[in-house]
Residue frames relative to the residue before (quaternion, step in Angstrom):
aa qw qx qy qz dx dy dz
X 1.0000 0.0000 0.0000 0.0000 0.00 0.00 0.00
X 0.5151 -0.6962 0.4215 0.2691 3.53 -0.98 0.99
X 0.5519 -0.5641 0.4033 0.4633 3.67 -0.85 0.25
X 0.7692 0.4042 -0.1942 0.4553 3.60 1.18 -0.95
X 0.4211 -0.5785 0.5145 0.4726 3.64 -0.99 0.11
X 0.6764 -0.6229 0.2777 0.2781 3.69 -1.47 0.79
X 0.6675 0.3279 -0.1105 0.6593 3.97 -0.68 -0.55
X 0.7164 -0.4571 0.4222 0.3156 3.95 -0.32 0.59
X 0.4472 0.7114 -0.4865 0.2392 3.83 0.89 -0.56
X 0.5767 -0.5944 0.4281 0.3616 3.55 -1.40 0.75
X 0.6872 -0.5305 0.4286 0.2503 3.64 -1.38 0.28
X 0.7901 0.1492 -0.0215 0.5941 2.80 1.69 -0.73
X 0.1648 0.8608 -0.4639 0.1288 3.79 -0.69 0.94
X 0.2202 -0.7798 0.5852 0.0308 2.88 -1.18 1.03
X 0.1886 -0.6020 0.7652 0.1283 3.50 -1.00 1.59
X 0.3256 -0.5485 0.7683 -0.0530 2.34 -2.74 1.01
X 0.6920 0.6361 -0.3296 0.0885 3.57 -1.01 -0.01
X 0.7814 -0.4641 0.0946 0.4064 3.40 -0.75 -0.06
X 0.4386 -0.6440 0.3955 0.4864 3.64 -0.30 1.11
X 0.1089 -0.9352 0.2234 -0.2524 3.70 -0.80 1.19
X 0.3063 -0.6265 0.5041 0.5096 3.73 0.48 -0.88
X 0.6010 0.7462 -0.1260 0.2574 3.06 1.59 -1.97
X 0.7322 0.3065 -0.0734 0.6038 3.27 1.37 -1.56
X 0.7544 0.2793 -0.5069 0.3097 3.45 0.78 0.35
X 0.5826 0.5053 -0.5151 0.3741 2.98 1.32 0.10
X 0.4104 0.6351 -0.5333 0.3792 4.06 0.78 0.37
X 0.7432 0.4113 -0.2212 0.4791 3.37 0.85 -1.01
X 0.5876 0.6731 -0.3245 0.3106 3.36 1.22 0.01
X 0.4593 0.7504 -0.0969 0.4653 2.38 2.22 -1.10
X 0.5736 0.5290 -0.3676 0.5060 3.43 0.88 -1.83
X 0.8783 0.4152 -0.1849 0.1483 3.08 -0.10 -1.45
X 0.1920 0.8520 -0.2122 0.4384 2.95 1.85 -0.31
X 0.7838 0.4366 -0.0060 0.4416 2.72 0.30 -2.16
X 0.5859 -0.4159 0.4843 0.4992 3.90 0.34 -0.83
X 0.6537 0.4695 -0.5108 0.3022 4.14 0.43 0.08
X 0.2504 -0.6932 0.6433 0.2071 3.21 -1.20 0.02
X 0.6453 -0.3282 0.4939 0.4816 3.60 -2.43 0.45
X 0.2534 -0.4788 0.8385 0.0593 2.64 -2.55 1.04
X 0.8166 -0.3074 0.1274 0.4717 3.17 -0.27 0.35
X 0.8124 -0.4121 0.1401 0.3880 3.32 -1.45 -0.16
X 0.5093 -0.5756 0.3777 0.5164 3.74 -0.88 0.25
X 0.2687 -0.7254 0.5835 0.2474 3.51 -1.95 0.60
X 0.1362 -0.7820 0.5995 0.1024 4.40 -0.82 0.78
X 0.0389 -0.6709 0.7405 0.0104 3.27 -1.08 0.66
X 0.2449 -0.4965 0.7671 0.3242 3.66 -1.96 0.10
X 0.3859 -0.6269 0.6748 0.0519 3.30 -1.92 0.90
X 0.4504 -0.6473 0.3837 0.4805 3.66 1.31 -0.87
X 0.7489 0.2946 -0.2353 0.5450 3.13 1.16 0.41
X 0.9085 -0.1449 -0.0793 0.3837 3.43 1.39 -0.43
X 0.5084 -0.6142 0.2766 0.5364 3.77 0.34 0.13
X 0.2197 -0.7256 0.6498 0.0540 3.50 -0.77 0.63
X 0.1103 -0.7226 0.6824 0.0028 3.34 -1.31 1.07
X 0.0065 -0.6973 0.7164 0.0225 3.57 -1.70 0.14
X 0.1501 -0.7817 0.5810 -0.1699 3.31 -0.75 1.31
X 0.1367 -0.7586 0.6161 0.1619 3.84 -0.52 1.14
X 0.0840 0.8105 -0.5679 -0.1163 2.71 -2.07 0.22
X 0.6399 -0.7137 0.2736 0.0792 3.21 -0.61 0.96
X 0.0608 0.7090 -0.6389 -0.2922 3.85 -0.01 -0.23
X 0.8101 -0.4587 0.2143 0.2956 3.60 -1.40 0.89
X 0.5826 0.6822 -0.1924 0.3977 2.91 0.93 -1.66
X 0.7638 0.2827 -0.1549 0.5592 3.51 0.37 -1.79
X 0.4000 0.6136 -0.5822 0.3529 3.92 0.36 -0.14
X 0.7471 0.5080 -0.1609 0.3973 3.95 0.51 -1.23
């Protein structure tokens, strides 16, 4: 695993979006890739739908 995270992306991110297939399969991605969970997931209702947000980490910066 590289020291950096790939394609220029930040060390650190935070997905948003609708609770989904869509958003987990975004975070599937991260991980995929070489990040990992920041802590636990966050939900909200908007009035129309649940909203999630999910860090992640690239190894490196976890430390």
């Amino acid at each position: 695993m590289t020291s950096q995270p790939p394609d220029g992306l930040p060390a650190y991110r935070l997905l948003t979006g609708k609770d989904d297939a869509a958003f987990c399969r975004r975070v599937s991605d991260a991980l995929a890739l070489g990040y990992v969970l920041y802590g636990s997931p966050a939900a909200t209702f908007n009035g129309i739908h649940v909203v999630v947000a999910q860090a992640v980490v690239w190894p490196s910066a976890s430390r």
